[in-house]
MOPAC internal coordinates of N, CA, C and O (Angstrom, degrees):
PM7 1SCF
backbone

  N    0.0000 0     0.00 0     0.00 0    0    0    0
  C    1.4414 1     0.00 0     0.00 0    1    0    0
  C    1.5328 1   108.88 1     0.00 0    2    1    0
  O    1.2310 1   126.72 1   -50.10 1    3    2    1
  N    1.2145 1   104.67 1   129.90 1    3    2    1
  C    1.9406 1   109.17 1  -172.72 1    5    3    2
  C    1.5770 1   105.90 1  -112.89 1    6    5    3
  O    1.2310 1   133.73 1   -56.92 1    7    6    5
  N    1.6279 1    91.07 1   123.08 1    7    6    5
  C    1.6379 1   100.94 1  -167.91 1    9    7    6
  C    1.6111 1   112.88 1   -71.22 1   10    9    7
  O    1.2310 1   108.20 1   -45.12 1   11   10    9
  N    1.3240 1   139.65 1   134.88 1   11   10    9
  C    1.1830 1   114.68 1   160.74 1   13   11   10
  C    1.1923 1   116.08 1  -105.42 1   14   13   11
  O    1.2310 1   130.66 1    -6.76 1   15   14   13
  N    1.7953 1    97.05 1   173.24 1   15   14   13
  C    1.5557 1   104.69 1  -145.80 1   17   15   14
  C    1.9759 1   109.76 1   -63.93 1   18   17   15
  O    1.2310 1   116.90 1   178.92 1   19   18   17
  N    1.6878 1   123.50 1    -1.08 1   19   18   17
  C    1.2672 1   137.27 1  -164.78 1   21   19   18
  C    1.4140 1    88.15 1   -86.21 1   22   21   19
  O    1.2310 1   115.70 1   136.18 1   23   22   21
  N    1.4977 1   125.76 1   -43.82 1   23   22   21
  C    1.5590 1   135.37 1  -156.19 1   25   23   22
  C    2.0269 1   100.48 1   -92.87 1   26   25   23
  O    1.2310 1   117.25 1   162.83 1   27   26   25
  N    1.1255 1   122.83 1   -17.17 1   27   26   25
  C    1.2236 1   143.74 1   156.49 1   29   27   26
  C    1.6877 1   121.39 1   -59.25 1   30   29   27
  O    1.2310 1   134.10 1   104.56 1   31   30   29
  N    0.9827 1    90.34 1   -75.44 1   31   30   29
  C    1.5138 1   107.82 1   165.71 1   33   31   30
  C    1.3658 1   107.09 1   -52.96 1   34   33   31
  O    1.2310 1   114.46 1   123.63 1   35   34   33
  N    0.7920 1   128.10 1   -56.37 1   35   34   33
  C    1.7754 1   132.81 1  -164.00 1   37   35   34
  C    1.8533 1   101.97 1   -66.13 1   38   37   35
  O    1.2310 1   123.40 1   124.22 1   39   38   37
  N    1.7455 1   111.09 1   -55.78 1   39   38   37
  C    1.3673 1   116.42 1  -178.67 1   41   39   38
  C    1.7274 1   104.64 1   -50.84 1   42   41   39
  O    1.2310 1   122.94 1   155.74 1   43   42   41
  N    1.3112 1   111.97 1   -24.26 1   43   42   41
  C    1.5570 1   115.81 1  -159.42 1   45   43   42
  C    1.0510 1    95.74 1   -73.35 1   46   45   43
  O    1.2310 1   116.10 1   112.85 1   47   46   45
  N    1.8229 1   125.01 1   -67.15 1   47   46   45
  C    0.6804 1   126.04 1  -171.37 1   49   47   46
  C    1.9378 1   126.01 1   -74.51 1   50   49   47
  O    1.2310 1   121.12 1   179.09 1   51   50   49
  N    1.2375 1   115.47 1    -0.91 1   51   50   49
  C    1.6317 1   113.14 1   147.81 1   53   51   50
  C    1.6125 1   119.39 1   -72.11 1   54   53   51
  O    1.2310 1   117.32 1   146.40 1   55   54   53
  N    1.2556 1   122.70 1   -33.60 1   55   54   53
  C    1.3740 1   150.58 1  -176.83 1   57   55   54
  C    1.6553 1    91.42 1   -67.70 1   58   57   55
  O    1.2310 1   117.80 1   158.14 1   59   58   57
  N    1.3122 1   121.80 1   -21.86 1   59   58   57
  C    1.6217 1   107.68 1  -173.35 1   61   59   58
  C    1.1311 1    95.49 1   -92.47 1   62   61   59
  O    1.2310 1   120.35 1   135.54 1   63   62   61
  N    1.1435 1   116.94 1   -44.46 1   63   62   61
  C    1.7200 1   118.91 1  -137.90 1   65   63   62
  C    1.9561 1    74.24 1   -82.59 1   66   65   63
  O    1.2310 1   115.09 1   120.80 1   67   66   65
  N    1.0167 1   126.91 1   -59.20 1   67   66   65
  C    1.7096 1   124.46 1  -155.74 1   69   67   66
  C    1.9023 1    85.77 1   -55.15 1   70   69   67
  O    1.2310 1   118.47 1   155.69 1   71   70   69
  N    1.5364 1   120.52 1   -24.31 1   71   70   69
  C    1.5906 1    88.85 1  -171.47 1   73   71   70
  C    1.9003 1    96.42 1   -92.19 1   74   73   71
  O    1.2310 1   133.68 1   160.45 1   75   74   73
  N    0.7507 1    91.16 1   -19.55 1   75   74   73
  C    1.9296 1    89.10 1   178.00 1   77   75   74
  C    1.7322 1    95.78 1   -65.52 1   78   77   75
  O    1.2310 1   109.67 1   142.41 1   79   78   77
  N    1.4702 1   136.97 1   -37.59 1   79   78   77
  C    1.3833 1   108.36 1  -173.01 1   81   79   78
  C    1.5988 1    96.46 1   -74.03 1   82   81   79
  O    1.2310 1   109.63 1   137.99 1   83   82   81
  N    1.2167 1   137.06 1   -42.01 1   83   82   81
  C    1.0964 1   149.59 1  -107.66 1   85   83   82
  C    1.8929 1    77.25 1   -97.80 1   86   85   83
  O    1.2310 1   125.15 1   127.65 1   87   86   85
  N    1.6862 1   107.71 1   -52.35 1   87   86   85
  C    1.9062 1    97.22 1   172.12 1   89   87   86
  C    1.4978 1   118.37 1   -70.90 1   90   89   87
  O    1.2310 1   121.89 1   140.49 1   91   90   89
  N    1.3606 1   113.99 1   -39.51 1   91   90   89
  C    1.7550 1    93.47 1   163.48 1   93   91   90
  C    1.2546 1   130.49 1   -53.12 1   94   93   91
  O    1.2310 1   119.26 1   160.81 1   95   94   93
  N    1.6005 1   119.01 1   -19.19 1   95   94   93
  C    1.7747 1   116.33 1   176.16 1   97   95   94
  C    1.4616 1    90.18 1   -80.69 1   98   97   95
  O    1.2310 1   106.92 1   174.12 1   99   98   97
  N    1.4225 1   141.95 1    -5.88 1   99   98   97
  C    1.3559 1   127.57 1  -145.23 1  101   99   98
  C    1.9591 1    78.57 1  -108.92 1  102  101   99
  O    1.2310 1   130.42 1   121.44 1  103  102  101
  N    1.1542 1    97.50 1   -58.56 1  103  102  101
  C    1.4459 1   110.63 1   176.87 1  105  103  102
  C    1.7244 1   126.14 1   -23.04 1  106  105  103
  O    1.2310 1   130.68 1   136.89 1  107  106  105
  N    1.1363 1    97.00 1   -43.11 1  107  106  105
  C    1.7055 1   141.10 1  -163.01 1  109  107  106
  C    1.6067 1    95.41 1   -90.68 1  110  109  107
  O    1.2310 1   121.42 1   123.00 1  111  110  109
  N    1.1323 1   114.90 1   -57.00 1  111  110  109
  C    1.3580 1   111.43 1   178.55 1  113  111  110
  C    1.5112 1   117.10 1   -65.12 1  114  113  111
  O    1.2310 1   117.57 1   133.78 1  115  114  113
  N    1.6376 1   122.22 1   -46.22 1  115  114  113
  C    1.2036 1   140.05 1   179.18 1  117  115  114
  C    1.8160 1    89.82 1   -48.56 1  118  117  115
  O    1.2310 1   117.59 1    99.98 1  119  118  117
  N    1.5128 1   122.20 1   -80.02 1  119  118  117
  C    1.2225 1   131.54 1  -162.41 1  121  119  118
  C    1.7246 1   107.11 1   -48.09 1  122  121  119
  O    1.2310 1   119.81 1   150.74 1  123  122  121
  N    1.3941 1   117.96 1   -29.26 1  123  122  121
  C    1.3984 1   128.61 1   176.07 1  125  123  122
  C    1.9625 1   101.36 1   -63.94 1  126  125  123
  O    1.2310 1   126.98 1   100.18 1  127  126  125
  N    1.4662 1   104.18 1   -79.82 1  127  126  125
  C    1.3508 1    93.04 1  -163.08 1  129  127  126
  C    1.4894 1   119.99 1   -62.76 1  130  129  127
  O    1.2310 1   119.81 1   172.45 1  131  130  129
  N    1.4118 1   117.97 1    -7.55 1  131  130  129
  C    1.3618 1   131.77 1  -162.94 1  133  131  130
  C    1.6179 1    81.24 1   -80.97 1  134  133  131
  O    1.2310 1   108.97 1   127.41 1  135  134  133
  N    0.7927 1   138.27 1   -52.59 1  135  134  133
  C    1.6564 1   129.15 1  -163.17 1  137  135  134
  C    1.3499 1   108.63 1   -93.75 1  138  137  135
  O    1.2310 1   109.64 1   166.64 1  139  138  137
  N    1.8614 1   137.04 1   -13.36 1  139  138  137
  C    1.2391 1   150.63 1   130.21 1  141  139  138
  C    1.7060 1    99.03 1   -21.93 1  142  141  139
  O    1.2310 1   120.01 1    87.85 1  143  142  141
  N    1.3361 1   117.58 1   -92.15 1  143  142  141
  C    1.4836 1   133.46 1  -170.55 1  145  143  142
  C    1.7903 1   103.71 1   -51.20 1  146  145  143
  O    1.2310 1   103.56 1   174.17 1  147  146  145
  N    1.3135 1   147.84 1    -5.83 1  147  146  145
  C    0.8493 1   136.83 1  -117.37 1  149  147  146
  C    1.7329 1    71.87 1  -152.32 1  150  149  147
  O    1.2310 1   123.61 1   128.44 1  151  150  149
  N    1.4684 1   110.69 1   -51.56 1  151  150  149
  C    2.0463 1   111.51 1  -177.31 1  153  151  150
  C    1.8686 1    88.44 1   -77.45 1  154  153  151
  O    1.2310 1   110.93 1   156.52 1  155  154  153
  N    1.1957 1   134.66 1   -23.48 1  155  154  153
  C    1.3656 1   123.98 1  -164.55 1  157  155  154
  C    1.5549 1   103.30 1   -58.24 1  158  157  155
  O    1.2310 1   131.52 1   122.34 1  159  158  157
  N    1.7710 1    95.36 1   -57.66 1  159  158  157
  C    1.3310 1   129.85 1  -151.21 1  161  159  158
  C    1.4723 1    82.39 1   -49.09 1  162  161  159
  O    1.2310 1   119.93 1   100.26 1  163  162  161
  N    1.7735 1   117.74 1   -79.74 1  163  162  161
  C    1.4770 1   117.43 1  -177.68 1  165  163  162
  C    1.3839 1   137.45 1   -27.85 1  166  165  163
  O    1.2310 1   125.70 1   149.79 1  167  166  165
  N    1.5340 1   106.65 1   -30.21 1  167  166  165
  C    1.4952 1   113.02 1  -161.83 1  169  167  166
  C    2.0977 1    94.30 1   -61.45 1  170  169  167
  O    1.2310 1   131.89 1   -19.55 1  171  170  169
  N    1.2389 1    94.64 1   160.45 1  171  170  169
  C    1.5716 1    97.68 1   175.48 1  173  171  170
  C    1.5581 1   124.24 1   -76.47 1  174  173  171
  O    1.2310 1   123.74 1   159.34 1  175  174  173
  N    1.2645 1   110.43 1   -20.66 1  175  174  173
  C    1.6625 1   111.76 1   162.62 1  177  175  174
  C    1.4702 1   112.39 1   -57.59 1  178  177  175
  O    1.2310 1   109.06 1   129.43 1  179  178  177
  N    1.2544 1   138.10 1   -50.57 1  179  178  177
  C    1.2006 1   143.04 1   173.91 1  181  179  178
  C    1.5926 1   135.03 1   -41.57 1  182  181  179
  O    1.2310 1   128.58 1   148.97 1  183  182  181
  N    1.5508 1   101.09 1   -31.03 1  183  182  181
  C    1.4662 1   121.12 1   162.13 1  185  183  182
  C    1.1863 1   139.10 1   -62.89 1  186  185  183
  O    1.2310 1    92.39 1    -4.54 1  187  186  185
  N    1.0597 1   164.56 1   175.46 1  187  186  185
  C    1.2579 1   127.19 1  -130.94 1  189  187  186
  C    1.9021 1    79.45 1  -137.99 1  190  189  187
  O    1.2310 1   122.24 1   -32.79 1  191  190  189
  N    1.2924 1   113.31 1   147.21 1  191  190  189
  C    1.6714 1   113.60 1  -178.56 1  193  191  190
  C    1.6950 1   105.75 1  -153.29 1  194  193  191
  O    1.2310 1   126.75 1   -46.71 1  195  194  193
  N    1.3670 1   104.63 1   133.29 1  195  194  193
  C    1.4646 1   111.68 1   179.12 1  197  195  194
  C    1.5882 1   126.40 1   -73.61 1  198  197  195
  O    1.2310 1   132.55 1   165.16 1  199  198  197
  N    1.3984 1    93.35 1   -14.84 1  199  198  197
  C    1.6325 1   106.90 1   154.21 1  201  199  198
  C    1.2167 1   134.45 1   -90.36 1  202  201  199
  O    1.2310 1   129.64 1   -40.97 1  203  202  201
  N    1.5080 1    99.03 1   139.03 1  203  202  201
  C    1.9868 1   113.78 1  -147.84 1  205  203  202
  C    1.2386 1    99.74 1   -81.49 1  206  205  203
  O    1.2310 1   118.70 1   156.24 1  207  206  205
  N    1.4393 1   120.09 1   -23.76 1  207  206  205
  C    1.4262 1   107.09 1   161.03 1  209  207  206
  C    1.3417 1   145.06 1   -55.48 1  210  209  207
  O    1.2310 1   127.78 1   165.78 1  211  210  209
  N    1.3704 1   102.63 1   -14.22 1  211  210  209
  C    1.4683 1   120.62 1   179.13 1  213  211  210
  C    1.8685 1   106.23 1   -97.29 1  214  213  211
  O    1.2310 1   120.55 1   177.33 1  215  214  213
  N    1.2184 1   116.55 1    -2.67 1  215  214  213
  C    1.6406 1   102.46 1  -165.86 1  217  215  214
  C    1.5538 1    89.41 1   -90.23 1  218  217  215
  O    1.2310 1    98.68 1  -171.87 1  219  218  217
  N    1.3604 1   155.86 1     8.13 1  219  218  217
  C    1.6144 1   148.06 1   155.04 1  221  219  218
  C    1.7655 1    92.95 1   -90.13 1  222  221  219
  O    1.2310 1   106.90 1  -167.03 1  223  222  221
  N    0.9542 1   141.99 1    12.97 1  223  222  221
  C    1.2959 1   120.84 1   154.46 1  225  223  222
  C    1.7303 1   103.88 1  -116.22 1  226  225  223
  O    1.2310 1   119.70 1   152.97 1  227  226  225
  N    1.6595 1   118.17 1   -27.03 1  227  226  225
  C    1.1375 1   115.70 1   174.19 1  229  227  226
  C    1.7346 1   105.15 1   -53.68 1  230  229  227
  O    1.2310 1   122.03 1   112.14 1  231  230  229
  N    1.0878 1   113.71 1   -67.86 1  231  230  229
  C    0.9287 1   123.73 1  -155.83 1  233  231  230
  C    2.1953 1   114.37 1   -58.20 1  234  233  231
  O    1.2310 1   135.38 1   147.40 1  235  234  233
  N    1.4970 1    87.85 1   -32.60 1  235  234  233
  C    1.7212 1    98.64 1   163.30 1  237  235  234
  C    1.3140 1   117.40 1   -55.44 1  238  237  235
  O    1.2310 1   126.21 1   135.71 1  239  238  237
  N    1.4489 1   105.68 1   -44.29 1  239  238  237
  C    1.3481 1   118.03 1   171.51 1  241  239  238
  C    1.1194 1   131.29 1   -38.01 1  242  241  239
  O    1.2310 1   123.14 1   127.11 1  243  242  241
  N    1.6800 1   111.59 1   -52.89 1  243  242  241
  C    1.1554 1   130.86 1  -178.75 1  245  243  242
  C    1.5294 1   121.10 1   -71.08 1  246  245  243
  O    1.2310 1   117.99 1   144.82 1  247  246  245
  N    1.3246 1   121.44 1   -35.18 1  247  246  245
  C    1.2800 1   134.43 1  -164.90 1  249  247  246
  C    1.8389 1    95.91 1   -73.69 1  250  249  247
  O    1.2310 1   127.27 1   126.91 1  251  250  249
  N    1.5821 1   103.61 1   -53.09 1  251  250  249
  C    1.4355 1   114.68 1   176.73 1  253  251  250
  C    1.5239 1   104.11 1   -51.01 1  254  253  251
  O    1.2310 1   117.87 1   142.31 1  255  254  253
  N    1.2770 1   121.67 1   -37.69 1  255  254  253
  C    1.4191 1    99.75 1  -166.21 1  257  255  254
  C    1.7258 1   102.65 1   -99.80 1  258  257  255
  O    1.2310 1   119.59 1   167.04 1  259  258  257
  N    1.3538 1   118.39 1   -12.96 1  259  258  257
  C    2.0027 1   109.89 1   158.38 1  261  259  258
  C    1.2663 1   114.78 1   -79.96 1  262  261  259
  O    1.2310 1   114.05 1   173.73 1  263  262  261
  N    1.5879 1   128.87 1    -6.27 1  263  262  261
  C    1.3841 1   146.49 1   127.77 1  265  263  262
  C    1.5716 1   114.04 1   -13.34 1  266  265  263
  O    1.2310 1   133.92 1    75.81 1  267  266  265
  N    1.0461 1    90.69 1  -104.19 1  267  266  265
  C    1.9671 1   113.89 1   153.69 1  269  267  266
  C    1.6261 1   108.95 1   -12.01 1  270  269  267
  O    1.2310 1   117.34 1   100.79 1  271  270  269
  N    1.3858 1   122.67 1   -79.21 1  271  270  269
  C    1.0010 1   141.26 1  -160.37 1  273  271  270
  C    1.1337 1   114.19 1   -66.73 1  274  273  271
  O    1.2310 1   120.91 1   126.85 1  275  274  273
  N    1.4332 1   115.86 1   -53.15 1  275  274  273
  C    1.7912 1   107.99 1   152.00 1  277  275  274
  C    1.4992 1   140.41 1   -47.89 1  278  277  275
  O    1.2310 1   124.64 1   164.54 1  279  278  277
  N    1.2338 1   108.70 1   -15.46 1  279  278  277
  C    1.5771 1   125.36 1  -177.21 1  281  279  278
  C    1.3720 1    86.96 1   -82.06 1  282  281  279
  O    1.2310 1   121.85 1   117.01 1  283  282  281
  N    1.2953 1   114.07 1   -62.99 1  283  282  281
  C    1.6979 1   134.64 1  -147.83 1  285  283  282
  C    1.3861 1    91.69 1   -68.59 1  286  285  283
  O    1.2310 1   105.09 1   149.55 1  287  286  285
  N    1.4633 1   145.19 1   -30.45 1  287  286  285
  C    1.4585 1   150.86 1   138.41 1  289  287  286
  C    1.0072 1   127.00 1   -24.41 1  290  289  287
  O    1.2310 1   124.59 1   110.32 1  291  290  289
  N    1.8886 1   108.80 1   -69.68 1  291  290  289
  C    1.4096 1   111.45 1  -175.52 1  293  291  290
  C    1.9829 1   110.09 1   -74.92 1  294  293  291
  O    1.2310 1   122.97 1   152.85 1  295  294  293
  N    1.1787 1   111.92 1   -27.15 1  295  294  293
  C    1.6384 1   108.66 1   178.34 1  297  295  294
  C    1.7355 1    80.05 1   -60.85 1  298  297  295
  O    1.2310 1   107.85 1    93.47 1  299  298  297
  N    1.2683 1   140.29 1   -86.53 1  299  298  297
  C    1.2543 1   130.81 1  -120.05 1  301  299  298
  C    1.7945 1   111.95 1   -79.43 1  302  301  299
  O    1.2310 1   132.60 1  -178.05 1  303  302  301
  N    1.3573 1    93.26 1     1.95 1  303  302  301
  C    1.7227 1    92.56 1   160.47 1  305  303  302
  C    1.3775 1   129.05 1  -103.55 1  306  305  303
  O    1.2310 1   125.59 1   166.74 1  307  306  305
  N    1.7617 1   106.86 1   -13.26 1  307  306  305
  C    1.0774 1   116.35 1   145.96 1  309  307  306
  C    1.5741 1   138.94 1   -43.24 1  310  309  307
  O    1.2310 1   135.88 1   114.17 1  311  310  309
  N    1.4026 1    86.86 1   -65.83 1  311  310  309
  C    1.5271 1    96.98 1   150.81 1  313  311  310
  C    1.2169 1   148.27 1   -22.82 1  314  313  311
  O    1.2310 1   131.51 1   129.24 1  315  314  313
  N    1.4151 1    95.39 1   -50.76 1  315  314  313
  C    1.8260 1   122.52 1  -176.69 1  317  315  314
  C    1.7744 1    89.30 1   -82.18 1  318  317  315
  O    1.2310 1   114.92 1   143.26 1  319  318  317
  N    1.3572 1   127.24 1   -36.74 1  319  318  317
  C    1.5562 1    99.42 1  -176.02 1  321  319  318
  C    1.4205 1   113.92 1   -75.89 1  322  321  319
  O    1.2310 1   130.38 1   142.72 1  323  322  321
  N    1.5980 1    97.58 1   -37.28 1  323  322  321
  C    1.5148 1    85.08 1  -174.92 1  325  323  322
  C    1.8536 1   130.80 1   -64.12 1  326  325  323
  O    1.2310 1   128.61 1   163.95 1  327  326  325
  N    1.4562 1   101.02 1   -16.05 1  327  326  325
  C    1.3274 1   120.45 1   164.36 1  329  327  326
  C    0.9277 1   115.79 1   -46.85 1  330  329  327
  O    1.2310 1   120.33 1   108.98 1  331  330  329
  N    1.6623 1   116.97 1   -71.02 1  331  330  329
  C    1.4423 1   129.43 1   163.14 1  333  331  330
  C    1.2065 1   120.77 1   -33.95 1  334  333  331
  O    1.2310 1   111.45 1   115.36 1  335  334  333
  N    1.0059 1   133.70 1   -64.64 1  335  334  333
  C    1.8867 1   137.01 1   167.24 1  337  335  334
  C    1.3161 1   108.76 1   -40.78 1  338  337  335
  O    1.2310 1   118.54 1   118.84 1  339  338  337
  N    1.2151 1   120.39 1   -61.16 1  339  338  337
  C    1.6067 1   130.06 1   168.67 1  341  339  338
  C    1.4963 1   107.59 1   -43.25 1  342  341  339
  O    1.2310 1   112.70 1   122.06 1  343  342  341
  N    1.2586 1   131.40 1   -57.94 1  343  342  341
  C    1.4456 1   129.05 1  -175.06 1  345  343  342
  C    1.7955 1    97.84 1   -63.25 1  346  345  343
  O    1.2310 1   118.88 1   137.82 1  347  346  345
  N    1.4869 1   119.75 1   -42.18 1  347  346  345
  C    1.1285 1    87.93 1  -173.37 1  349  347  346
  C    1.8191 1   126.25 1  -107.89 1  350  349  347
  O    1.2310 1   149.79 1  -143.52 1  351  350  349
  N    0.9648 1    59.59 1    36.48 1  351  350  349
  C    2.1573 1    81.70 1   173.10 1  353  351  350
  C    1.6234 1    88.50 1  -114.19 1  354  353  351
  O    1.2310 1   105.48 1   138.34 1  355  354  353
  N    0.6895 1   144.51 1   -41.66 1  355  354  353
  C    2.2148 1   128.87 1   173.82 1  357  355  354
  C    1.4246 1    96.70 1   -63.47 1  358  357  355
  O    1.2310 1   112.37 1   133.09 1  359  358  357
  N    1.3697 1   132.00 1   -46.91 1  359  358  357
  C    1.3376 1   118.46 1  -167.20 1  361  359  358
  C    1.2046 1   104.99 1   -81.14 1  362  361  359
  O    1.2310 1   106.63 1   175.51 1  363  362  361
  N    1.1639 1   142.46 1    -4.49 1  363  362  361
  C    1.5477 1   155.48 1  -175.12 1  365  363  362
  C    1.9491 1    88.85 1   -86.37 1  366  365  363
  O    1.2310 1   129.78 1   103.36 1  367  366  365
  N    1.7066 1    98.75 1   -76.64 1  367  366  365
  C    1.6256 1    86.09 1  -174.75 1  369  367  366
  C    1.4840 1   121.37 1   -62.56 1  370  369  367
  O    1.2310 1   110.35 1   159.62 1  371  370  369
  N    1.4788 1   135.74 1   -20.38 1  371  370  369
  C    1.4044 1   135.32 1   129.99 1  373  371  370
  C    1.2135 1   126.46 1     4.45 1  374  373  371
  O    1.2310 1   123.86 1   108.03 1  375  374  373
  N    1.1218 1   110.20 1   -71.97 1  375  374  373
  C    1.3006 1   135.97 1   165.45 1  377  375  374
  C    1.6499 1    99.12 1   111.01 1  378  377  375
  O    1.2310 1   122.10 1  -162.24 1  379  378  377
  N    1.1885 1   113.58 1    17.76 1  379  378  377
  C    2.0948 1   130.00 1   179.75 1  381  379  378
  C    1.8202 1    95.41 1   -67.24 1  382  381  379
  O    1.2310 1   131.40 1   152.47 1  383  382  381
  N    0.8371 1    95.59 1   -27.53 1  383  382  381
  C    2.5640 1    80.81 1  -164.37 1  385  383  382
  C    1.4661 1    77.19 1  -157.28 1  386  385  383
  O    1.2310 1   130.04 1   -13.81 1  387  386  385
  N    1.0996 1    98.25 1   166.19 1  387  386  385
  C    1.8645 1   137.12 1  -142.15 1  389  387  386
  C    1.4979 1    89.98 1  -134.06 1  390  389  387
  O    1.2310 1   120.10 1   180.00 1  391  390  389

């Protein structure tokens, strides 16, 4: 079956719009854990205390919030591909790269 270039164009442009929702959920997520890691940081276990009783909650603390930070990582490279795909599906309907 031979696509024409109307049915091309058209897939492209559904193919955009699904990666444009696809970075606002990414967006959404970023703005989520960024303020997640951000209530961790504050909580009072997290602060730094010269009593040894506190370094098993310091230290919970910490794991929870490189927890955080790894999520907040893997969404934001996600991100960056789907960007990438997105940039090159406009230069596709452009008509700039093939």
């Amino acid at each position: 079956m031979v696509m024409s270039k109307t049915d091309n164009t058209e897939a492209l442009k559904l193919r955009r719009k699904v990666l444009g929702t696809r970075i606002q959920d990414f967006e959404k997520r970023i703005k989520h854990l960024t303020r997640e890691i951000a209530d961790e940081k504050a909580k009072p276990a997290f602060k730094t205390s010269k009593d040894p009783r506190h370094t098993k909650f310091q230290d919970l603390a910490r794991r929870n919030v490189a927890k955080l930070q790894d999520k907040l990582d893997e969404v934001t490279e996600l991100r960056a591909k789907a960007l990438k795909e997105l940039n090159k599906c406009n230069l596709v309907l452009k008509g700039q790269a093939v």
